[in-house]
FIDO-546724 format. One line per 2 residues: number of its first residue (from 1); their letters; for each residue z, x, y negated of N, C-alpha, C, O, CB. Coordinates in pm, 1 decimal, padded with zeros to 6 digits. Glycine has a CB too. Example, Ala and Ser with C-alpha at 12.3 -4.5 7.8 and 13.67 -1.06 7.14 Angstrom:
! FIDO-546724
1	as	00780.0 01319.0 00569.0 00780.0 01230.0 00450.0 00780.0 01320.0 00330.0 00846.5 01423.6 00331.9 00904.6 01130.8 00447.3  00708.0 01285.0 00225.0 00714.0 01367.0 00106.0 00787.0 01290.0 -00003.0 00803.9 01340.9 -00113.8 00572.5 01408.4 00059.8
! end
This chain:
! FIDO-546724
1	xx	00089.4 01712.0 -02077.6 00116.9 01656.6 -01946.7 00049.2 01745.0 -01842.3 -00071.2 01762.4 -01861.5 00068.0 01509.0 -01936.4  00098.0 01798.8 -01745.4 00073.5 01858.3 -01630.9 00042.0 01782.1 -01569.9 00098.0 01673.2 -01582.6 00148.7 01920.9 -01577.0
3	xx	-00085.7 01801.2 -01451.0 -00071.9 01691.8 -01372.2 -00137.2 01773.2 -01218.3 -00250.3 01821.7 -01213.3 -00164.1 01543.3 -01445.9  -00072.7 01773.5 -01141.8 -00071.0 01819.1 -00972.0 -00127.2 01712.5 -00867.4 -00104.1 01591.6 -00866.5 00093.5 01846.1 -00918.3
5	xx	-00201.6 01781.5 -00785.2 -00230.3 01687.4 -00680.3 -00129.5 01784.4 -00531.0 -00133.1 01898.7 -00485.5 -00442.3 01668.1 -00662.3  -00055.0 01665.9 -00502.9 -00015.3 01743.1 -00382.0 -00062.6 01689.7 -00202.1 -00051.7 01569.4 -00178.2 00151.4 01740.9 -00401.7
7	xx	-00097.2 01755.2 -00122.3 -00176.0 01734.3 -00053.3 -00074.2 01712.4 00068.6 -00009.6 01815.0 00090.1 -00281.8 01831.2 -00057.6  -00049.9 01629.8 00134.9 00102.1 01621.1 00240.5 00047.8 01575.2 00384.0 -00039.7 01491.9 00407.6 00238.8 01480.4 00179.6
9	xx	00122.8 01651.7 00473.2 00102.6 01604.7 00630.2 00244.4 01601.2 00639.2 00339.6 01663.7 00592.5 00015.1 01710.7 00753.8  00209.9 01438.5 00770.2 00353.0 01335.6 00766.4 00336.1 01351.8 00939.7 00234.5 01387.4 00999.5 00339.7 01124.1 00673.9
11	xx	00464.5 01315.1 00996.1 00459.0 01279.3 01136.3 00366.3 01134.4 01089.4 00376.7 01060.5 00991.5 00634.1 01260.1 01226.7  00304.1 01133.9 01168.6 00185.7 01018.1 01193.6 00227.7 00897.5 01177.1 00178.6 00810.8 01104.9 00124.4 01012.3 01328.3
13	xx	00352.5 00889.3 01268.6 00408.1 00751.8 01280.4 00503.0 00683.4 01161.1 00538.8 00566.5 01147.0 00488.6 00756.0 01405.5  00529.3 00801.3 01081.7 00618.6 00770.7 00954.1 00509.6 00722.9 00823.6 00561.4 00637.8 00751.4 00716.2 00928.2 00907.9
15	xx	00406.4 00752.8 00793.4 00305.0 00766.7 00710.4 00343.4 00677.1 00628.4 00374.5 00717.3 00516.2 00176.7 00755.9 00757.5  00352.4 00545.7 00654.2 00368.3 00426.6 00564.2 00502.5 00462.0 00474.7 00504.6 00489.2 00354.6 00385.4 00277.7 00658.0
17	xx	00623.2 00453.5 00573.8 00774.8 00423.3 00477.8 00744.1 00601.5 00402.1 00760.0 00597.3 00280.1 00990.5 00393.9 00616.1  00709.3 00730.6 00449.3 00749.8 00828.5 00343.5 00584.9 00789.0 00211.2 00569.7 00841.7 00101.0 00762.1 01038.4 00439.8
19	xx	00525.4 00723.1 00253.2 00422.9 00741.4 00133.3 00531.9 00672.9 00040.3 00546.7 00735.2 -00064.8 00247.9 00657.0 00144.9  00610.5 00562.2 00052.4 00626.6 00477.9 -00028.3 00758.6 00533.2 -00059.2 00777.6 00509.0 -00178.4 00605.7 00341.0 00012.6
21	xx	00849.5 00589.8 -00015.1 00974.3 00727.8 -00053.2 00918.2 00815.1 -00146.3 00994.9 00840.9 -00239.1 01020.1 00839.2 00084.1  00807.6 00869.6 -00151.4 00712.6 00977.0 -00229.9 00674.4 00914.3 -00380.6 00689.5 00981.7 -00482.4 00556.1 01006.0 -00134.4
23	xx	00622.5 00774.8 -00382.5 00575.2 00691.3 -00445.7 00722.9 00632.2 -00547.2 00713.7 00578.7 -00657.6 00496.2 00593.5 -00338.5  00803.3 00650.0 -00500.2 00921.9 00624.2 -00575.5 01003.8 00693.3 -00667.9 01088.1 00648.6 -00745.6 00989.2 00600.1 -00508.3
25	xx	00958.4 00832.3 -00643.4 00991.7 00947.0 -00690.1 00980.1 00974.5 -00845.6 00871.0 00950.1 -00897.1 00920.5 01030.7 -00619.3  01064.0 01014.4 -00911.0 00992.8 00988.9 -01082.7 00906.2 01133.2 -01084.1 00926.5 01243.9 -01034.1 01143.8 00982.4 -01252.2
27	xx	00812.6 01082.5 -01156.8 00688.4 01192.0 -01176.3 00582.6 01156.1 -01112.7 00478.7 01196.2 -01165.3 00711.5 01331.6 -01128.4  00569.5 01089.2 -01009.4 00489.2 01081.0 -00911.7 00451.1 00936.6 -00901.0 00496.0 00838.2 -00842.4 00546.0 01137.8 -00796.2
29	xx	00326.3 00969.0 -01000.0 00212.2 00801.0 -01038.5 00105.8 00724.0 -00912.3 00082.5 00603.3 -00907.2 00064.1 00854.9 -01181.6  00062.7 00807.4 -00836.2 -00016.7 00754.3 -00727.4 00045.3 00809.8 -00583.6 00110.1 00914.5 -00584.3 -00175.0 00800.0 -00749.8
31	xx	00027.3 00749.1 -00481.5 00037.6 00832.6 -00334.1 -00106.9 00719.9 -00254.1 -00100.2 00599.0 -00231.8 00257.4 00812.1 -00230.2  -00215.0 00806.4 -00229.5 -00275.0 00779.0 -00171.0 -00257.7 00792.0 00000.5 -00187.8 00885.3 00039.9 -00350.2 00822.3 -00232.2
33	xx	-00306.6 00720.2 00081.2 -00318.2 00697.5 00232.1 -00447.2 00761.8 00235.1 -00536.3 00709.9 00167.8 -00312.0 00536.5 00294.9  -00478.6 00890.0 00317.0 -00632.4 00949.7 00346.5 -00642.4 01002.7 00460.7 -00555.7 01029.6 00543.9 -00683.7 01055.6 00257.4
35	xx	-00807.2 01023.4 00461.4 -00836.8 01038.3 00624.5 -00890.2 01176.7 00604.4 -00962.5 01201.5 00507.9 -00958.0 00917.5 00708.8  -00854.0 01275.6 00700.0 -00900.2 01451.1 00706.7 -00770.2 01481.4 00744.7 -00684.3 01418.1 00806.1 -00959.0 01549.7 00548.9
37	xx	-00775.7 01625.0 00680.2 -00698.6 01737.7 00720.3 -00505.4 01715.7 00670.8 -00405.3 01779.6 00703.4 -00786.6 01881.0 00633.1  -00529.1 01579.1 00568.9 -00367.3 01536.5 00511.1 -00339.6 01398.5 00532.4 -00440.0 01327.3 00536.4 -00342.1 01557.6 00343.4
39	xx	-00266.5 01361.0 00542.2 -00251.1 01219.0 00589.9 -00207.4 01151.1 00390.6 -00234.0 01037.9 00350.2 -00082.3 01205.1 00754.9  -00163.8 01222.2 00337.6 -00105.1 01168.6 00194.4 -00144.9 01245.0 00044.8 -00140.2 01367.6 00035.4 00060.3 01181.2 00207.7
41	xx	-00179.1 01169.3 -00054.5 -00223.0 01287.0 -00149.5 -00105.7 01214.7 -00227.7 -00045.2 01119.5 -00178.5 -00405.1 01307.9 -00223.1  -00077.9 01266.6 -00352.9 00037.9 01228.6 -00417.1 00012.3 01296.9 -00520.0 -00007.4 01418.0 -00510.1 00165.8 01249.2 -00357.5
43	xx	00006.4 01215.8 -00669.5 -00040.8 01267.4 -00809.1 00056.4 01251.4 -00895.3 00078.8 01140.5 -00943.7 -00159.2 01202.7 -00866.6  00150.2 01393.1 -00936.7 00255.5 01440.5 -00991.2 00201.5 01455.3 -01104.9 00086.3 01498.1 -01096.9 00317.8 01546.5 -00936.6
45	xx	00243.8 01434.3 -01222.0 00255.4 01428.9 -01365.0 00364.4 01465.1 -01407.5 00443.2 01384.8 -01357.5 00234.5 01318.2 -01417.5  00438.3 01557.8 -01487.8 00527.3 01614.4 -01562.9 00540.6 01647.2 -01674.8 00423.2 01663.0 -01708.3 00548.0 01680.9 -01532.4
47	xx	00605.1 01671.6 -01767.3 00566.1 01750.5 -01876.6 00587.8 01908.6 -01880.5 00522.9 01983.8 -01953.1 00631.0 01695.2 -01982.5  00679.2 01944.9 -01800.0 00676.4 02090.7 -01794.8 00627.0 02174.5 -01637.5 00579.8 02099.2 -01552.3 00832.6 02129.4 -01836.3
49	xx	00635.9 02296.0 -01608.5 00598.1 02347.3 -01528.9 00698.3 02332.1 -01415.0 00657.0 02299.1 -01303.9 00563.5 02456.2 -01571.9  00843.2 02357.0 -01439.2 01005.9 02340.3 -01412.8 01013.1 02253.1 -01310.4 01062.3 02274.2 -01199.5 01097.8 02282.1 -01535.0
51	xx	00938.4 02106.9 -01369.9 00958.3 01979.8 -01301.1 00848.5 02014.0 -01174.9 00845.8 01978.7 -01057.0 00921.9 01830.3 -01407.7  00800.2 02060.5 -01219.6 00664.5 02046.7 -01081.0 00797.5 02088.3 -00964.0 00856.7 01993.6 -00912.1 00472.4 02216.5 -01087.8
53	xx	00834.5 02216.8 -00931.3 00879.5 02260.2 -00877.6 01042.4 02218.1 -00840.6 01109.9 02298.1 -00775.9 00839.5 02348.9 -00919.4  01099.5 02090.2 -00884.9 01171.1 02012.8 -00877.3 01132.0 01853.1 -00789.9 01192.8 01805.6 -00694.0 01200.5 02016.9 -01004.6
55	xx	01044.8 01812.1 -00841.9 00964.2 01713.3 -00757.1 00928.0 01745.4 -00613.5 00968.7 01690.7 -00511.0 00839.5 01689.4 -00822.6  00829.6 01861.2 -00630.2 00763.4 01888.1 -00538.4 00827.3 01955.1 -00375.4 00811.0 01924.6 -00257.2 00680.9 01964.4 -00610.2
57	xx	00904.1 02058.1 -00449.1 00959.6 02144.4 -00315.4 01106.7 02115.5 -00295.6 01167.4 02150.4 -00194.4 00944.1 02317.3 -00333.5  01187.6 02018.9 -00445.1 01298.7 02007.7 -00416.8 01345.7 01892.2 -00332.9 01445.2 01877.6 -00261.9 01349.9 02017.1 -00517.9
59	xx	01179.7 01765.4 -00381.1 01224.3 01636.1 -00341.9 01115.0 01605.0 -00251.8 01161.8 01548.0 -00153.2 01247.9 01531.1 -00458.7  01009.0 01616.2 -00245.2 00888.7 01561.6 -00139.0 00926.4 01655.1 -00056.0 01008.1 01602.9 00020.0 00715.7 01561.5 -00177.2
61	xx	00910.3 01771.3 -00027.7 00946.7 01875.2 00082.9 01032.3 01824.0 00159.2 00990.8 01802.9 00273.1 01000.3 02001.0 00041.7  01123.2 01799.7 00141.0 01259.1 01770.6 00197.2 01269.3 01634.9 00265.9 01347.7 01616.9 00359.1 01363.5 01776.3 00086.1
63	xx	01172.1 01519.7 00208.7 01145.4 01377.3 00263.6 01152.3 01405.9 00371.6 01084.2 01501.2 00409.5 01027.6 01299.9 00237.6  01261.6 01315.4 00492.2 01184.2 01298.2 00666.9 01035.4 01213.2 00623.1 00998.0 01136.7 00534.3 01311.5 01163.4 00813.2
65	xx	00975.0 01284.1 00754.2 00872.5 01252.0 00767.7 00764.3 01389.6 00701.7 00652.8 01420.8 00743.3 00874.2 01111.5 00708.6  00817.5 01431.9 00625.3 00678.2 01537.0 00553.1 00685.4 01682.1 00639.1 00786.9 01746.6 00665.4 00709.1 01585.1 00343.3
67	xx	00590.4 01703.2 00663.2 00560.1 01828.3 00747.9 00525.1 01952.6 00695.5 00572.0 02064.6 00715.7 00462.2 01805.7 00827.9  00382.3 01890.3 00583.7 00363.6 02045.5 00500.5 00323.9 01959.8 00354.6 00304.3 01838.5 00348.3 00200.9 02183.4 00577.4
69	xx	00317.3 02064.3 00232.6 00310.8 02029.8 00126.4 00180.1 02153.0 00097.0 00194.9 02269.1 00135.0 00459.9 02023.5 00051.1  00068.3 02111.0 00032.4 -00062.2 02204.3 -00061.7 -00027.9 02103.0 -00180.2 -00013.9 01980.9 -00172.2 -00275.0 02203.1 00007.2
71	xx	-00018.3 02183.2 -00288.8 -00028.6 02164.5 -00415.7 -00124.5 02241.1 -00513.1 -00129.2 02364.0 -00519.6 00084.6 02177.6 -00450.0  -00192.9 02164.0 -00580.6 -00327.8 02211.1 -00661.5 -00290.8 02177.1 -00832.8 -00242.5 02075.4 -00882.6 -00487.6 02104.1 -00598.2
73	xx	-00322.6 02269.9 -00878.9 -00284.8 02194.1 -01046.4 -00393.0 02203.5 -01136.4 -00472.6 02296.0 -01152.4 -00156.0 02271.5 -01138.6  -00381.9 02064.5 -01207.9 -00532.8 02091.0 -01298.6 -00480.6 02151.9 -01392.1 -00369.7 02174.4 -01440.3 -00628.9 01963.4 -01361.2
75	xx	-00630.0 02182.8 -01413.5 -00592.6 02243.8 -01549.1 -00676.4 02133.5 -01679.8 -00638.5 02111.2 -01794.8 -00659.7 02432.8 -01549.7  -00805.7 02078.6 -01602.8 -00828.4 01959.3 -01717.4 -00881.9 01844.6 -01659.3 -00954.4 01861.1 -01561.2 -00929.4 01997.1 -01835.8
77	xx	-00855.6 01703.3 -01709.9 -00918.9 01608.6 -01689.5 -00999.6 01556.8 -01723.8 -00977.1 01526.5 -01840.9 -00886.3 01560.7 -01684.8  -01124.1 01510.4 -01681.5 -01239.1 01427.0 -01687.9 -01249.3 01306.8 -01581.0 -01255.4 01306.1 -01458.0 -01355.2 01516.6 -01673.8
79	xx	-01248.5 01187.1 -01696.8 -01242.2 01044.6 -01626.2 -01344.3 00981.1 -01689.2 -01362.2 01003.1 -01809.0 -01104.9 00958.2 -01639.1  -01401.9 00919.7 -01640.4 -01502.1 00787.0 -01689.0 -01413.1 00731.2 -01766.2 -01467.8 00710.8 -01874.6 -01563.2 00671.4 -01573.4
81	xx	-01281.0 00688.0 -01768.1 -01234.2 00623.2 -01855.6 -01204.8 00662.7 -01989.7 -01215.9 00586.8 -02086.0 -01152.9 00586.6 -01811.0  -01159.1 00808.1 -01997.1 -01191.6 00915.8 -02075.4 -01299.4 00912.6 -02151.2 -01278.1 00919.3 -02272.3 -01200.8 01013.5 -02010.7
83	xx	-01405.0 00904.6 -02117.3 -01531.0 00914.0 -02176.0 -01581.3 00764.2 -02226.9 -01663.3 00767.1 -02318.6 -01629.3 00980.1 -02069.1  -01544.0 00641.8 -02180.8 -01558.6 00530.8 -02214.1 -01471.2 00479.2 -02403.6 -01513.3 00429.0 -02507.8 -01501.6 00462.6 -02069.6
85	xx	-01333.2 00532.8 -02351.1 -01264.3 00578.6 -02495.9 -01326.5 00639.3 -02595.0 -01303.9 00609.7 -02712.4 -01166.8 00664.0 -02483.6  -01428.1 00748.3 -02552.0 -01411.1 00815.8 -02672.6 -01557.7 00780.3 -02729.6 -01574.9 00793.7 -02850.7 -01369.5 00981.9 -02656.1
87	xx	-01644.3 00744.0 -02663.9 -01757.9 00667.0 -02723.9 -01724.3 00553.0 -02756.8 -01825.3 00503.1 -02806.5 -01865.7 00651.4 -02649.7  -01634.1 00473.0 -02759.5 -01597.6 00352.7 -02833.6 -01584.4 00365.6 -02936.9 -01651.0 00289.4 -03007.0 -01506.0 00293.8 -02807.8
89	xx	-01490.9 00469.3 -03010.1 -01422.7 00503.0 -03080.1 -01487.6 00500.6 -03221.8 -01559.3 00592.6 -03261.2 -01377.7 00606.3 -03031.3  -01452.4 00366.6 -03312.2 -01511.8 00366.3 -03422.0 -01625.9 00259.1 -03409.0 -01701.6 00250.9 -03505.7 -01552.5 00501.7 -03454.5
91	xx	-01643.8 00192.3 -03323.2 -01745.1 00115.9 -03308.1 -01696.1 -00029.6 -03296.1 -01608.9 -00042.6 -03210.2 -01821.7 00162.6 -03198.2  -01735.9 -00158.4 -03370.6 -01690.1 -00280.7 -03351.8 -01766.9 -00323.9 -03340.3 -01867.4 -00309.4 -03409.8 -01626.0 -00338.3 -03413.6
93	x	-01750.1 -00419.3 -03218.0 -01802.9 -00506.9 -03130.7 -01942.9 -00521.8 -03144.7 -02004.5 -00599.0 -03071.1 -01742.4 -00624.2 -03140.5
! end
């Protein structure tokens, strides 16, 4: 699983209806509302590289309302929840 954070500036006044256009999108598990330099973050998951670039520049780009698109890609994840799993693991109650 690939997984992208894409970083989006919206006309101001649209923010709400394109987060939730973005949020509808298949691939695309979270759209956060944030305060700085982007008004929207949006966390793309795929399985190939292909799709990124289908989601991203074919279908969020293009949303009214989106102005610019930064996209960042991990390369690994570390979650507390992650780590809560794997020290469980093998241990009853």
């Amino acid at each position: 699983m690939i997984t992208s954070i894409v970083l989006i500036k919206t006309n101001v006044d649209q923010i709400p209806e394109t987060a939730e256009k973005i949020a509808a999108l298949e691939g695309v598990s979270e759209v956060y509302s944030v305060t700085g330099a982007h008004d929207l973050i949006a966390m793309v998951r795929v399985a190939r590289h292909d799709d990124l670039a289908d989601i991203i520049t074919g279908q969020i780009s293009k949303l009214p309302g989106v102005a610019s698109t930064e996209t960042h890609i991990a390369f690994r994840t570390y979650s507390q929840h992650d780590l809560e799993a794997a020290f469980a693991i093998g241990l009853d109650g």
